[in-house]
C-alpha atoms as one frame of an Amber mdcrd trajectory, in Angstrom:
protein
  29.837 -80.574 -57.698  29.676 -83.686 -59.801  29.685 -81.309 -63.087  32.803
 -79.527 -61.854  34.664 -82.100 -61.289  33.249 -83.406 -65.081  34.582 -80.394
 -66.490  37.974 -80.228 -65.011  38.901 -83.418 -66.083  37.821 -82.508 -69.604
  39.891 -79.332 -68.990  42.911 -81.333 -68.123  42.292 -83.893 -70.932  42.345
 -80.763 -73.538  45.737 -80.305 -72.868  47.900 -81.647 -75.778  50.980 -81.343
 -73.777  49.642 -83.650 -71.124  50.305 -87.877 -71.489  51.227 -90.518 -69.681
  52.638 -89.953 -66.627  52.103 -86.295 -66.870  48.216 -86.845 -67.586  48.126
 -89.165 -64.404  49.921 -86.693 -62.094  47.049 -84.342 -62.983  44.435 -85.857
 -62.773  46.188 -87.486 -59.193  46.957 -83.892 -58.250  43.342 -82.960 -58.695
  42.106 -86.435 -56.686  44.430 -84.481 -53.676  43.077 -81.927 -53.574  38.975
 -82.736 -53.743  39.667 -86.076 -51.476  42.315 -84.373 -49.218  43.741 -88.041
 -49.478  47.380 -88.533 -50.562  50.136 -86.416 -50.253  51.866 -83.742 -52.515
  55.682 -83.090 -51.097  57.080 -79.263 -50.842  60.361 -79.738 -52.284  61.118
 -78.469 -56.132  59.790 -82.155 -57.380  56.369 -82.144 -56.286  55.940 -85.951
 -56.120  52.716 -87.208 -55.397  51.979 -90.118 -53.467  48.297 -91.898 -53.800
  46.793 -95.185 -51.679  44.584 -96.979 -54.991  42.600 -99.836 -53.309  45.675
-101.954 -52.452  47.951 -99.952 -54.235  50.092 -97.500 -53.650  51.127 -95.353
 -56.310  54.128 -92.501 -56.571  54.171 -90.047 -59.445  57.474 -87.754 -59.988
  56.233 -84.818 -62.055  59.961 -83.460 -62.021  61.449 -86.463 -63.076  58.678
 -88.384 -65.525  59.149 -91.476 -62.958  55.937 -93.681 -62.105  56.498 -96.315
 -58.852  53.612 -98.962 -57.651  53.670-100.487 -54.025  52.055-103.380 -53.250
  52.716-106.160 -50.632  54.545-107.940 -53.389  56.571-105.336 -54.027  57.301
-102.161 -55.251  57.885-101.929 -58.981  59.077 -98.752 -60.998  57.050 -98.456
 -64.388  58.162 -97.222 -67.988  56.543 -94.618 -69.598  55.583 -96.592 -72.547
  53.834 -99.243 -70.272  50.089 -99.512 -71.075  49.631-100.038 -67.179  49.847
 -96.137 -66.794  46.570 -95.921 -69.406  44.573 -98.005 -66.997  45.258 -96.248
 -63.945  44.193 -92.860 -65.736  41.214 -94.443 -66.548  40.723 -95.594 -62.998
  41.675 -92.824 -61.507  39.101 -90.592 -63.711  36.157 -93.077 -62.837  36.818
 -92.503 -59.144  36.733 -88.689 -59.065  33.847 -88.819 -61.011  32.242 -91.134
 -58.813
């Protein structure tokens, strides 16, 4: 299983069209779906939202929008921010562990 889930992220990383927040929605939708954790909604914007540790983390596919919740707060995060590279990252080591 470990493999699989190896070479699906590779297969989602090959995809040029794929970046920032788009990149972390898949690899978030993917997390779904092998961890049955999280939730996708069934409305035309299929926003996912993700519990990361203490974290709490929304992704809007339809609208490019990235939210973090946290007991401080809940804070809505720019596409340029270097915050959404290190939750891809974390998010990849997780699946593959």
């Amino acid at each position: 299983m470990k493999m699989d889930i190896q070479d699906k992220i590779e297969e989602i990383e090959s995809k040029d069209e794929l970046s920032g927040v788009y990149l972390l929605y898949a690899f978030l939708e993917l997390a779904v779906k092998i961890t049955g954790r999280g939730d996708i909604s069934d409305d035309y914007t299929k926003d996912i939202e993700f519990d990361l540790g203490s974290m709490n983390i929304n992704v809007n596919e339809y609208y490019c929008q990235l939210t973090l919740g946290s007991e401080e707060g809940e804070y809505e995060i720019n596409e340029n921010d270097e915050i959404i590279e290190d939750l891809i990252d974390e998010v990849k080591k997780r699946l593959i562990e």
